[in-house]
C-alpha positions in Angstrom: -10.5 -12.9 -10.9 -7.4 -10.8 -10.7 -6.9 -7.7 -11.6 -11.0 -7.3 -11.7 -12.1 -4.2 -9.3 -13.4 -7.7 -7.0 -9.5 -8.6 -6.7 -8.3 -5.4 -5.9 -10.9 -4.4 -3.1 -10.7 -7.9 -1.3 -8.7 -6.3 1.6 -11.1 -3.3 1.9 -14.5 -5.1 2.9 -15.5 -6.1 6.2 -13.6 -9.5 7.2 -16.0 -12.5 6.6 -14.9 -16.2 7.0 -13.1 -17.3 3.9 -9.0 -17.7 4.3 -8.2 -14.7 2.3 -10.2 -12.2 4.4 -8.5 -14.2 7.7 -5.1 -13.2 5.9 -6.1 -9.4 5.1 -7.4 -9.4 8.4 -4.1 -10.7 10.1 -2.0 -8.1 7.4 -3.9 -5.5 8.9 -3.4 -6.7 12.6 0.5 -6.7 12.5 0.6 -3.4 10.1 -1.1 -1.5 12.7 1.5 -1.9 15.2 4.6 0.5 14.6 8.0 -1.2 15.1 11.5 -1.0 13.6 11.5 -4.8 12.8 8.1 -3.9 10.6 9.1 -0.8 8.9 11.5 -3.0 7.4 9.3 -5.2 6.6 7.5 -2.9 4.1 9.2 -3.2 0.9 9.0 -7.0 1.3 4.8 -6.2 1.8 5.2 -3.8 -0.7 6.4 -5.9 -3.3 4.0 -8.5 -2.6 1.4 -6.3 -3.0 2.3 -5.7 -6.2 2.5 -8.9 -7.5 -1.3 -8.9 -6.7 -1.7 -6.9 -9.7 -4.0 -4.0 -7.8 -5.8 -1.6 -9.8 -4.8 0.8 -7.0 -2.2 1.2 -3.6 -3.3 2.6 -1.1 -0.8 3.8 1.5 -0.8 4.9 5.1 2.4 7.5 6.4 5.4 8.1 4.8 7.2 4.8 5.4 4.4 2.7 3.5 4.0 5.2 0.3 7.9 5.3 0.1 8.1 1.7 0.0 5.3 1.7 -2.3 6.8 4.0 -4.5 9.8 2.0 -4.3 7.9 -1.0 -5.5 6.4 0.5 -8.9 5.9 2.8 -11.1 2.8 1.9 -12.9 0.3 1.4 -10.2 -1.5 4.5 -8.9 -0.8 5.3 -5.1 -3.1 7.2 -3.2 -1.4 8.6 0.0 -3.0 9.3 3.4 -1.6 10.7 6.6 2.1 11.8 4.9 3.7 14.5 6.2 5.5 16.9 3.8 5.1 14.5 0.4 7.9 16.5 -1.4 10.7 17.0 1.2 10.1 13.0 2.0 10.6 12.3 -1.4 7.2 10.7 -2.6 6.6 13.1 -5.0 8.5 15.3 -6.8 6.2 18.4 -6.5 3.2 19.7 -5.3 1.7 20.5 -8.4 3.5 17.3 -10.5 2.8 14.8 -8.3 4.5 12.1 -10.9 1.3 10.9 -12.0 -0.7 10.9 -14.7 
């Protein structure tokens, strides 16, 4: 169902053998490996993500929660591995993140 906690975790469980864990599986793949030609590839990702309707983003470096952040505005983002958040531009403060 989307938008159920089931939807919005499908990515984060082990792989298994049904198509959509063979796509997540694949997303994760080509997201691991850092080029140019992906990093631009992000708000495209991004975007599609959204249109998941997730509960929650998660986001890995600065690239990904900026394109993220690009992508909405409603939709929680929890950032991992970022450098310095507010100089980047992915929040506006330490202490007023931009979030509820």
């Amino acid at each position: 169902m989307p938008g159920t906690q089931r939807e919005s975790r499908r990515c984060a469980r082990p792989s298994g053998h049904s198509r959509q864990d063979r796509d997540c599986d694949s997303a994760r793949r080509e997201m691991q490996k850092p080029t140019t030609r992906k990093l631009h590839a992000l708000p495209g990702l991004a975007a599609e993500l959204i249109r998941s309707n997730p509960d929650v983003l998660v986001t890995h470096g600065t690239p990904g929660t900026l394109a993220a952040k690009e992508a909405t505005t409603t939709i929680p983002i929890v950032m991992a591995i970022i450098g310095d958040a507010v100089a980047s531009g992915a929040v506006a403060s330490e202490a007023r993140p931009g979030g509820m």
